[in-house]
C-alpha positions as CSV (number, residue, x, y, z in Angstrom):
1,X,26.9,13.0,43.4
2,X,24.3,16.0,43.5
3,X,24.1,17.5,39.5
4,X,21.8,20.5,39.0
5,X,20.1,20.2,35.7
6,X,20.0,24.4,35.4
7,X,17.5,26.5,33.6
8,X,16.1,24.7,31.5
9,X,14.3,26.3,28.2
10,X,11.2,24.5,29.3
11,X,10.2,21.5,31.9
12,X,7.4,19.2,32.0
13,X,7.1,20.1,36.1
14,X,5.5,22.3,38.0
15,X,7.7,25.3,39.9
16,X,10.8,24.0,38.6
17,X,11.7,26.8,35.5
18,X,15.1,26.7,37.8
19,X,16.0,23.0,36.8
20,X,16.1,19.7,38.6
21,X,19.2,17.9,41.4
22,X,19.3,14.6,40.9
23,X,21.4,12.3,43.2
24,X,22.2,9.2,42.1
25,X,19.5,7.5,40.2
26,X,16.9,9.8,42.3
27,X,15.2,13.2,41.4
28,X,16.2,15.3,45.2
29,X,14.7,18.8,44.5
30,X,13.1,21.0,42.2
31,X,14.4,24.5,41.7
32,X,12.1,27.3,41.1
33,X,12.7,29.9,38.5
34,X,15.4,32.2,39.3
35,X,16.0,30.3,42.4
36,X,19.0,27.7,43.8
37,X,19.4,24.4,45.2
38,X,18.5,24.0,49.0
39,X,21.8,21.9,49.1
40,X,25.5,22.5,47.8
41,X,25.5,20.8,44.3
42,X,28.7,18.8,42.3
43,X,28.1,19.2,39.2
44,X,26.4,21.6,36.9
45,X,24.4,20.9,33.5
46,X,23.6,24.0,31.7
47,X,20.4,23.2,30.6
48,X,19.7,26.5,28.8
49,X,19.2,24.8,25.3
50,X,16.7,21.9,26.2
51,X,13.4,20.8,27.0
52,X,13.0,18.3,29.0
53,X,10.5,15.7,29.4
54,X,9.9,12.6,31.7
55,X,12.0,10.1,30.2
56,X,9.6,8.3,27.5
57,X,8.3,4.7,28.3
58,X,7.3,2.7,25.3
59,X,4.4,0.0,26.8
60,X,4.2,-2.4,23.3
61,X,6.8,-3.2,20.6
62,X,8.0,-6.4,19.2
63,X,11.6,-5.6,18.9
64,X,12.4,-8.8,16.4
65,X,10.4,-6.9,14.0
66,X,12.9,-4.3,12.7
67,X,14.5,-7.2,10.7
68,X,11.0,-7.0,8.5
69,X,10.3,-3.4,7.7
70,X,8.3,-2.7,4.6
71,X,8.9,-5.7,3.5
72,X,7.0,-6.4,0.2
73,X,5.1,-9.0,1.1
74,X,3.2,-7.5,3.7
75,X,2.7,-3.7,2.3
76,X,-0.5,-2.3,1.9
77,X,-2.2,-5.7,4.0
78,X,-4.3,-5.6,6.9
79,X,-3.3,-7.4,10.2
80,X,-4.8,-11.1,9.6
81,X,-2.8,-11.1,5.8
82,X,-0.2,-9.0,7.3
83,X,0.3,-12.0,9.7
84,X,0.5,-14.4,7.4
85,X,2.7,-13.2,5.2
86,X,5.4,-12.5,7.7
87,X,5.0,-15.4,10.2
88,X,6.9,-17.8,8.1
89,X,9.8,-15.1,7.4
90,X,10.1,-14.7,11.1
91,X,9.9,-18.8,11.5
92,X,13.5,-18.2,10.5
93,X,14.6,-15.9,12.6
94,X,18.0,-16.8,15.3
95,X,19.9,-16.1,18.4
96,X,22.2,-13.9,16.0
97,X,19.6,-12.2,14.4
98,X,17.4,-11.8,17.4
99,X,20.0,-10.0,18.9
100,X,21.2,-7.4,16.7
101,X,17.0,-6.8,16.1
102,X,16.7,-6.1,19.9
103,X,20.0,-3.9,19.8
104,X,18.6,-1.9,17.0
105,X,15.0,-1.1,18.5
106,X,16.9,-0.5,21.8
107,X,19.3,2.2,20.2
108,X,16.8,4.1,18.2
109,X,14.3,3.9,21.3
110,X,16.8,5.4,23.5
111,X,17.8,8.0,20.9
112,X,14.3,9.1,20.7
113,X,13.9,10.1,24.4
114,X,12.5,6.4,25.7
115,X,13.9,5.9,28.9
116,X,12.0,2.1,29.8
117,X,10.6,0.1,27.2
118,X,8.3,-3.2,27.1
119,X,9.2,-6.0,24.8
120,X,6.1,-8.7,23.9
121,X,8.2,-11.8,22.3
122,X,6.0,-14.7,21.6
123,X,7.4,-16.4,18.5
124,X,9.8,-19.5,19.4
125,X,11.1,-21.5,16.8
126,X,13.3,-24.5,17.6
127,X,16.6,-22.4,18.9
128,X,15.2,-19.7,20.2
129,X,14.1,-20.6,23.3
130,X,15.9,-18.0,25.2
131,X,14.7,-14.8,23.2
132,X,13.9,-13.1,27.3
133,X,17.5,-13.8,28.1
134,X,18.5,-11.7,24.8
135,X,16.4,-9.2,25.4
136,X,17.4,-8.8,29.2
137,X,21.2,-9.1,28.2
138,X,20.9,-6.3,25.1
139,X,18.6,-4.7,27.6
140,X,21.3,-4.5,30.9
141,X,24.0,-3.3,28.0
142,X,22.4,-0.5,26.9
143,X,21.3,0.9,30.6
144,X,17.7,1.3,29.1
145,X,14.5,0.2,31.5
146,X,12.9,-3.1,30.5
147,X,10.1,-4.8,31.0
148,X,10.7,-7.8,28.8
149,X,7.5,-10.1,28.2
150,X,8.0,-13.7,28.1
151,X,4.9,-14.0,25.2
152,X,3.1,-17.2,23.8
153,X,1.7,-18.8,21.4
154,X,-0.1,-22.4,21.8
155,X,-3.0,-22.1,19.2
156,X,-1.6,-22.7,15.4
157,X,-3.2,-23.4,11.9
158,X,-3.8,-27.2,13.0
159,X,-5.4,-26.2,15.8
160,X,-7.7,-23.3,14.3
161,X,-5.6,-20.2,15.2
162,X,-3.6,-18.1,12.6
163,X,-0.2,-18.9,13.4
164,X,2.4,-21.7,11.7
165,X,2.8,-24.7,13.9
166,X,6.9,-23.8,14.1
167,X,6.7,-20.5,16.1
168,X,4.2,-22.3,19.0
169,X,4.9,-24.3,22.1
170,X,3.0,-26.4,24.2
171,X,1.3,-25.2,27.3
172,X,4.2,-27.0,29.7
173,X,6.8,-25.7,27.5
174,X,5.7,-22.3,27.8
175,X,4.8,-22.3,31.5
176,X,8.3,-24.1,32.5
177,X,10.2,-21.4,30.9
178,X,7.7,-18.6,32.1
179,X,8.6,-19.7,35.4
180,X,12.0,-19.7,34.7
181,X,12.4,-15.8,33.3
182,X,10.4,-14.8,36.1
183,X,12.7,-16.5,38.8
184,X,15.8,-15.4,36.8
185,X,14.9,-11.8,36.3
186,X,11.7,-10.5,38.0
187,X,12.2,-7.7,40.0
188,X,9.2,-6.0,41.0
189,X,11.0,-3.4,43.5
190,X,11.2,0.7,43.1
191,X,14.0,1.5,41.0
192,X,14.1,-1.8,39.0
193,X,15.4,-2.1,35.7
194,X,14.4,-5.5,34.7
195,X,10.7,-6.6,34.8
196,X,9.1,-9.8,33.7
197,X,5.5,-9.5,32.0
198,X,3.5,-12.4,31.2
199,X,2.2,-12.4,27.4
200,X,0.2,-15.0,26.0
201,X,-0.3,-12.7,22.6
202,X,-4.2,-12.7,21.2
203,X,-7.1,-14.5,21.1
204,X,-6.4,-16.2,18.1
205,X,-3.2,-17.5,18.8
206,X,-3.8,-18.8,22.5
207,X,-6.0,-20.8,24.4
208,X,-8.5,-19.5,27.1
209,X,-6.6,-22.6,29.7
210,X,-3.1,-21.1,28.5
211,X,-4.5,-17.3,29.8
212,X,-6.0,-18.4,33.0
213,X,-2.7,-20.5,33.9
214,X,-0.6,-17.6,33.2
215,X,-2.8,-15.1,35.1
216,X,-2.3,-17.4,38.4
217,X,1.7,-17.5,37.7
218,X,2.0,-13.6,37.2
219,X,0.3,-13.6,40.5
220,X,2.6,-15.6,42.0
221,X,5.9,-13.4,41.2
222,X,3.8,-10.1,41.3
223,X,4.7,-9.7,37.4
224,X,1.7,-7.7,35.3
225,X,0.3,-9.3,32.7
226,X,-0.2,-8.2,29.0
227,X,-1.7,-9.3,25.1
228,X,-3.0,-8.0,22.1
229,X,-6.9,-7.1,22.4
230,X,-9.3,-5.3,20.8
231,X,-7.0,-4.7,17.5
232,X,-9.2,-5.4,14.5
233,X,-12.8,-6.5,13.5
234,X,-11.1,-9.6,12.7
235,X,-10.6,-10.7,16.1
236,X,-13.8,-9.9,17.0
237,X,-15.5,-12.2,14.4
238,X,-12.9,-15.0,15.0
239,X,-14.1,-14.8,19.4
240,X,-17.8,-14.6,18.6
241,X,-17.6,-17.2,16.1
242,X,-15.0,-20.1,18.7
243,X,-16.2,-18.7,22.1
244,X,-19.9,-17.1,21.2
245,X,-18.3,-13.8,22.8
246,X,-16.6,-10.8,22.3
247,X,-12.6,-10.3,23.6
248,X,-13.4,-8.5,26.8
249,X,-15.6,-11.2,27.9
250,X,-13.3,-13.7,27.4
251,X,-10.3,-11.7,29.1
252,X,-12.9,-11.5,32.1
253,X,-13.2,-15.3,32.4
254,X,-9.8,-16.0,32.5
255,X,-8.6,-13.6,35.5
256,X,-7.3,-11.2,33.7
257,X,-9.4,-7.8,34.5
258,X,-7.3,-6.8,37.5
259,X,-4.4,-4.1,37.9
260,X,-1.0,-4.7,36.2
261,X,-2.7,-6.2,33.3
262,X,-2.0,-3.9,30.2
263,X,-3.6,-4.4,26.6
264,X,-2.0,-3.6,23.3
265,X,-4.2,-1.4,20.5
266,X,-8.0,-1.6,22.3
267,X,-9.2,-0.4,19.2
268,X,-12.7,-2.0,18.8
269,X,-13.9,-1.5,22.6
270,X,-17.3,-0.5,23.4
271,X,-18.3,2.9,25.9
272,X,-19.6,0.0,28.7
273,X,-16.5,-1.7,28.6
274,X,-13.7,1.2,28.6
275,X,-15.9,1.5,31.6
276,X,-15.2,-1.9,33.0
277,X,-11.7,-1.4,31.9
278,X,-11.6,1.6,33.8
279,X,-13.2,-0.2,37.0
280,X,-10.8,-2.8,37.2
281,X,-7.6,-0.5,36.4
282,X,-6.4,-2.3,33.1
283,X,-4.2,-0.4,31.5
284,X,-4.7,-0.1,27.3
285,X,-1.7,0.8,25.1
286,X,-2.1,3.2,22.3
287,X,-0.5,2.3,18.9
288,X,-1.6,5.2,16.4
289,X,1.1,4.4,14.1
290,X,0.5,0.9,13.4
291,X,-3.2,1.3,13.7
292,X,-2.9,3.7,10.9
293,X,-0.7,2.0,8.9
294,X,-3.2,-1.7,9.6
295,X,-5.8,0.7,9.2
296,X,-7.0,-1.1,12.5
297,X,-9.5,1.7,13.5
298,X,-9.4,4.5,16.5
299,X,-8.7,3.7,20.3
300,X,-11.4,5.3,22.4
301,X,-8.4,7.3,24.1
302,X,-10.9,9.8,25.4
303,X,-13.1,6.9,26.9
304,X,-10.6,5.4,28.5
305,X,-8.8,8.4,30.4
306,X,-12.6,9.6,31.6
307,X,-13.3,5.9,33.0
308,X,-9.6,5.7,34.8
309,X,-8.2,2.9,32.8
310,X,-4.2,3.8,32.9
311,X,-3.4,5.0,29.0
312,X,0.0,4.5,27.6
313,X,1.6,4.6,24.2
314,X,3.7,2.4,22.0
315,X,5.2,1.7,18.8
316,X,4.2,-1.1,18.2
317,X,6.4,-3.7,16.0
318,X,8.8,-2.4,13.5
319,X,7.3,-3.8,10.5
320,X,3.9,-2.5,11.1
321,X,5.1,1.2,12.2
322,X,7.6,0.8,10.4
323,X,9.9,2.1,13.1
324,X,10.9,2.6,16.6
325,X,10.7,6.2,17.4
326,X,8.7,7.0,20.4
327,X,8.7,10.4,20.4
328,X,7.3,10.1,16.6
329,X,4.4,8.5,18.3
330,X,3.7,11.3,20.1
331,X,2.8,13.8,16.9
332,X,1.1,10.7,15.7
333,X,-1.1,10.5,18.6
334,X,-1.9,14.3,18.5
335,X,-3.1,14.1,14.8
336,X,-5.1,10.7,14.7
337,X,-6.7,11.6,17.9
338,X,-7.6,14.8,16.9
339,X,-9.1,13.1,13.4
340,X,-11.1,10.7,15.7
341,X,-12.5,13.3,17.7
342,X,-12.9,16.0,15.0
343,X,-11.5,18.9,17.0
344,X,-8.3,20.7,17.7
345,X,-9.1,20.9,21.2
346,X,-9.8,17.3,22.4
347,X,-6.5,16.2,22.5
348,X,-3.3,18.5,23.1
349,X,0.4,18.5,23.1
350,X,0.8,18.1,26.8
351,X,-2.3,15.3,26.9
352,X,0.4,12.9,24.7
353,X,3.1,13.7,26.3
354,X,1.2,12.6,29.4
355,X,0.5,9.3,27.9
356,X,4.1,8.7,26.7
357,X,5.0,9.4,30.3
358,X,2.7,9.1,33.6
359,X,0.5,7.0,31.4
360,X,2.3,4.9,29.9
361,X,4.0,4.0,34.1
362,X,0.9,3.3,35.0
363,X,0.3,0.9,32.4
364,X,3.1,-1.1,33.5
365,X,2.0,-0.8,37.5
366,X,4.8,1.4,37.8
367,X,5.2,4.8,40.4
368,X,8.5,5.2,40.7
369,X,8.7,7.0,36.8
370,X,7.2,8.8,34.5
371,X,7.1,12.1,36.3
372,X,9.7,14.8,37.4
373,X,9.0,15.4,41.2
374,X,11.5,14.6,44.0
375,X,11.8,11.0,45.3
376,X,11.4,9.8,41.4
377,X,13.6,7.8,39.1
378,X,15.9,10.3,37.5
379,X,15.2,9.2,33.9
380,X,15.1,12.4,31.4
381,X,14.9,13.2,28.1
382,X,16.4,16.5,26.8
383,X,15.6,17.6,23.3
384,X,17.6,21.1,21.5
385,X,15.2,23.1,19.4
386,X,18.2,24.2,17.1
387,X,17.4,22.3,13.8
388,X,15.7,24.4,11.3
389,X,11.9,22.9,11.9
390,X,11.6,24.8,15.4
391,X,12.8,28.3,14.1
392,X,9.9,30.6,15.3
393,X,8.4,28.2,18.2
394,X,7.0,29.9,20.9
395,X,5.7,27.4,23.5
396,X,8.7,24.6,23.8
397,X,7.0,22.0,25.0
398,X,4.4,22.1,22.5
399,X,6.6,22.5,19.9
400,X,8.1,19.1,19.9
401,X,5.2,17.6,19.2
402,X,3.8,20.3,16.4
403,X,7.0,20.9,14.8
404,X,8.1,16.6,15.0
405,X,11.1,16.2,17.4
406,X,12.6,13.0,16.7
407,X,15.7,12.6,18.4
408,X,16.9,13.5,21.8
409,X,20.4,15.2,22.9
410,X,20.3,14.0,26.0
411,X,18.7,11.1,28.0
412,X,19.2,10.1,31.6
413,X,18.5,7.1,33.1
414,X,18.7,6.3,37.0
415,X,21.0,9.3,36.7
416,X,23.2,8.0,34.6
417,X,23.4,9.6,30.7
418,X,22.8,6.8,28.2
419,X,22.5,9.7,25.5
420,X,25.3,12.4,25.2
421,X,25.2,14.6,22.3
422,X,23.0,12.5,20.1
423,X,24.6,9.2,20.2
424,X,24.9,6.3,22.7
425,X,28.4,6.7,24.5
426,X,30.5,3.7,23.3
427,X,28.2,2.1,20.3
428,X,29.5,1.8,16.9
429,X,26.3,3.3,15.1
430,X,27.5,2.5,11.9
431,X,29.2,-0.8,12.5
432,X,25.1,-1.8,13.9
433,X,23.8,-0.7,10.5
434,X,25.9,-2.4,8.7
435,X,25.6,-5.8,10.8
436,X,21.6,-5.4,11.4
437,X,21.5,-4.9,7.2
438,X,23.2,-7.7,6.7
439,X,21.1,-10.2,9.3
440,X,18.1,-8.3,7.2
441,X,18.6,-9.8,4.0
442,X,18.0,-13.3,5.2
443,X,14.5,-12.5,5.7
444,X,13.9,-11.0,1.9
């Protein structure tokens, strides 16, 4: 089936004010303004009312998370007590739980324009040893992109990390089941809506054996790689002070400076080594939102672009955003970069929406998305201007950043709309609220 997107009221694409055809799950032809399609189309979507964007791709969340937003015993903390004040709560959590937390980031990421997002899991309690398999199920349901990291712990309290000894695993353990996802749901070709990352999650939770051995697995199944670094002075004391070195160094030693690996936050990295991070094509995520909120510090965005590392953005964890809005992030990104930078100039509406986009695929070593040109996935986000906050906008595209779009009308994904009107065809919104509320309250 050949649908013309038509006339759009703006387009992130070049020569293509006309709309877009997309066959099947691909982008076939761009139409130029005032023009038609070079082929007879099926269907027609008068697009007259919408912007549309790439479809959004969200590179770091913990989607578990949105069972512990603003909870009081983390408010107002900074990551290390923020940790430890949450990580016996989420000792708790179960299948049940686990699933309706998943289903709730999923929903509210797909309402917000996201189109693919990436999942970093790496608490396992006894019973929850198949948190992937949740996510990839809740995942598949929803018709969302996924790249679903299999994380890890192995370094607890006894041991001199931060976290309890109930949410680790032993190396074995945690390089059986790696194996395992990775077999089960890996699929590194074009088009694919279920990847398998690798995620032993920071520093000081982790050992340096635990990141080489999953480096050498990932390069096994052609899987990318992924962990916190860089976050918070914290973590910067605790390397120098076990290893005698800072987090870069020790991500070198372990095999992990190579394309397809992608780092969350890179807050606290130096000009010489966004340079080395540019040099070896690891991709950083951006978190703005929960680095303000942590009051973590400012990613060297600028840096980073200019040395060729791939930047992407994210939302980070619910209960440090406290959210899962990715087209919030967007405005977020705009003002905190512009802070960091002190000027208007240095970082514009179209440079975030690149990151959210293009960036944010080349994070996760993907080319098949992120753009609107023919031969791409056709995964789209369309947002109205028609509430009240864009009366008087001029340029639409910047305006959903300036004037804080938060929710798409519609989203495609591999041509198929997951989005229609606002809602997500088939789910009970209300019945999910009521459910997720109620799973919620076991974690007061």
């Amino acid at each position: 089936m050949r649908l013309w997107i038509r006339n759009p009221l703006g387009i992130v694409a070049d020569k293509a004010g006309g709309g877009i055809i997309v066959d099947g799950a691909i982008i076939a032809e761009l139409v130029p303004a005032g023009g038609s399609p070079a082929l007879p189309v099926d269907a027609v979507f008068d697009a007259s009312r919408h912007v549309v964007l790439p479809g959004l791709i969200n590179t770091h969340h913990h989607f578990y998370q949105t069972l512990t937003r603003a909870h009081p015993a983390a408010i107002d903390r900074e990551l290390f007590p923020w940790l430890t004040a949450l990580y016996p709560l989420w000792a708790r959590l179960t299948p049940d739980d686990l699933r309706l937390a998943v289903r709730v980031a999923l929903t509210e990421l797909l309402l917000s324009g996201c189109t693919m997002a990436a999942d970093h899991h790496y608490l396992y309690p006894k019973g929850l040893e198949n948190a992937v398999d949740i996510a990839v199920e809740e995942a598949r349901a929803l018709g969302i992109r996924a790249t679903i990291s299999r994380g890890s712990m192995n370094l607890s309290q006894k041991d001199g990390g931060l976290p309890p000894d109930s949410v680790v695993q032993d190396e074995e353990t945690i390089l059986t089941d790696s194996e395992r996802v990775l077999s089960l749901f890996h699929d590194p070709a074009p088009g694919s809506m279920i990847q398998i990352a690798l995620a032993p999650c920071s520093p000081f939770s982790v050992t340096p054996a635990l990141m080489k051995k999953s480096a050498e697995l990932a390069a096994r199944f052609d899987a990318p790689l992924h962990t916190h670094l860089a976050e918070t002075r914290d973590e910067d004391a605790y390397c120098l002070e076990v290893y005698g070195k800072r987090p870069l160094d020790l991500l070198e030693e372990t095999g992990w400076m190579r394309p397809k690996t992608w780092l969350a936050h890179g807050v606290h990295f130096s000009c010489e080594e966004c340079e080395k991070l540019g040099a070896a094509g690891v991709g950083v995520c951006h978190c703005p939102t929960s680095n303000g909120v942590l009051a973590s510090g400012f990613c060297r965005t600028r840096e980073l672009e200019a040395a060729g590392a791939p930047l992407g953005l994210g939302v980070d964890g619910s209960a440090s955003n406290d959210g899962s809005n990715l087209m919030e992030e967007l405005r977020h990104a705009l003002l905190i970069n512009r802070l960091r930078y002190e000027s208007a100039a240095a970082v514009t509406a179209r440079d975030v929406i690149r990151w959210a986009t293009e960036g944010s695929a080349r994070c996760l070593g993907r080319s098949d998305i992120g753009r609107i040109a023919p031969g791409m996935q056709a995964d789209l986000a369309l947002f109205c201007l028609d509430e009240l906050r864009f009366s008087g906008a001029h340029d639409p595209v910047a305006a959903l950043v300036l004037c804080g779009a938060n929710r798409a009308d519609r989203v495609m994904v591999a041509g198929a709309w997951r989005v229609i009107d606002g809602a997500v065809p088939g789910l009970d919104l209300a019945a999910l609220r009521r459910s997720h509320g109620m799973a919620a309250k076991r974690y007061a």
